[in-house]
C-alpha positions as CSV (number, residue, x, y, z in Angstrom):
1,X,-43.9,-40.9,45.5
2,X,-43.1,-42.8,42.3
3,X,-41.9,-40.9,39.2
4,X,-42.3,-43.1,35.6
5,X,-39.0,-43.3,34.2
6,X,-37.9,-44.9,31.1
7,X,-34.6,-46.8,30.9
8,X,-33.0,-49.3,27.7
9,X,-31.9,-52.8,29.4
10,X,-29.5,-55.6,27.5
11,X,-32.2,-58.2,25.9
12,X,-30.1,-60.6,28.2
13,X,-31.1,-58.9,31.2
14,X,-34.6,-58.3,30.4
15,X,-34.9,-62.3,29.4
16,X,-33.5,-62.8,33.0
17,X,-35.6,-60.4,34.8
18,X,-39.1,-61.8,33.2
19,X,-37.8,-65.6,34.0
20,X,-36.5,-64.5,37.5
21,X,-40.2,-62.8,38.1
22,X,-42.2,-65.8,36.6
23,X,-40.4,-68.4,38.9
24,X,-40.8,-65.8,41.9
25,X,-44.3,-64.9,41.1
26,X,-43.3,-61.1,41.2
27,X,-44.4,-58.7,39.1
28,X,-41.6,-57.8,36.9
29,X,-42.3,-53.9,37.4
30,X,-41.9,-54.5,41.3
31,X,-38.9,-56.4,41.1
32,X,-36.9,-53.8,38.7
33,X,-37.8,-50.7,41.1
34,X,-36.3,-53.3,43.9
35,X,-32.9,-53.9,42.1
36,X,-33.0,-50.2,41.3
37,X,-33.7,-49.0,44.7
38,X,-31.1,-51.2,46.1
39,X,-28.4,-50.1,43.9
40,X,-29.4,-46.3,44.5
41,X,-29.1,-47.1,48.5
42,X,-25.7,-48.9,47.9
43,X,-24.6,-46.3,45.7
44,X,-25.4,-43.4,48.2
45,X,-23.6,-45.6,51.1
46,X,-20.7,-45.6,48.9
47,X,-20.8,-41.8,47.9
48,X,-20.9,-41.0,51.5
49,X,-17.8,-43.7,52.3
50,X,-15.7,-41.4,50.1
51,X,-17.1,-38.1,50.9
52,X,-16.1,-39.3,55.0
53,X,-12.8,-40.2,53.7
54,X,-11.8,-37.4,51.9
55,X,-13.1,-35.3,55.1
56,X,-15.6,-33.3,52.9
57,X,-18.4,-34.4,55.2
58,X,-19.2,-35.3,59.4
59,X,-20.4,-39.0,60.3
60,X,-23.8,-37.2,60.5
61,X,-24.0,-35.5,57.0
62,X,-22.9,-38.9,55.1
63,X,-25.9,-40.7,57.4
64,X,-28.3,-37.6,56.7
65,X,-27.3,-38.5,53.1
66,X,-28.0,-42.2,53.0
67,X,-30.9,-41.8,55.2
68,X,-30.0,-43.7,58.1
69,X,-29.6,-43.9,61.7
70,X,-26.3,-42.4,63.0
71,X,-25.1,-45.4,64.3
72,X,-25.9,-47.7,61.5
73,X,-23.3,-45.6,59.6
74,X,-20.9,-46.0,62.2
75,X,-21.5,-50.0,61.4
76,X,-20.9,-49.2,57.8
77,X,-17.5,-47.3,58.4
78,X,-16.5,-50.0,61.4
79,X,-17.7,-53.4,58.4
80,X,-14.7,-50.9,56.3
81,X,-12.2,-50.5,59.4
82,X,-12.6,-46.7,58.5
83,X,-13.2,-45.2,62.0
């Protein structure tokens, strides 16, 4: 489920974004909620790095939080040399 949200973007960004979707023939709306999901999953990834780190969480919890399988976060702390 989609929520509307409104965000303020540089005028330099915005000029890239509607170029960038013109010369991909994507619509411009579909190509911000990509960026912006994609940054949200890197971001949780990331939250759930530190959280392992600093031992506040189990290999399960941080996947639980990123949404993904068990192993594939295993992958993300073996890419880090963390486990």
């Amino acid at each position: 489920m989609s929520n509307p949200t409104t965000i303020r973007l540089y005028d330099e960004d915005i000029v890239f974004l509607t170029d960038y979707s013109q010369q991909e023939k994507i619509e411009k709306t579909k190509l911000m909620k990509e960026i912006l999901h994609d940054g949200i999953k890197k971001l949780k990834i990331e939250t759930a790095l530190k959280e392992y780190q600093q031992g506040s969480k189990t290999i399960r919890e941080c996947a639980e939080l990123c949404r993904i399988d068990y192993r594939d976060f295993l992958n993300e702390l073996a890419q880090r040399n963390m486990v």
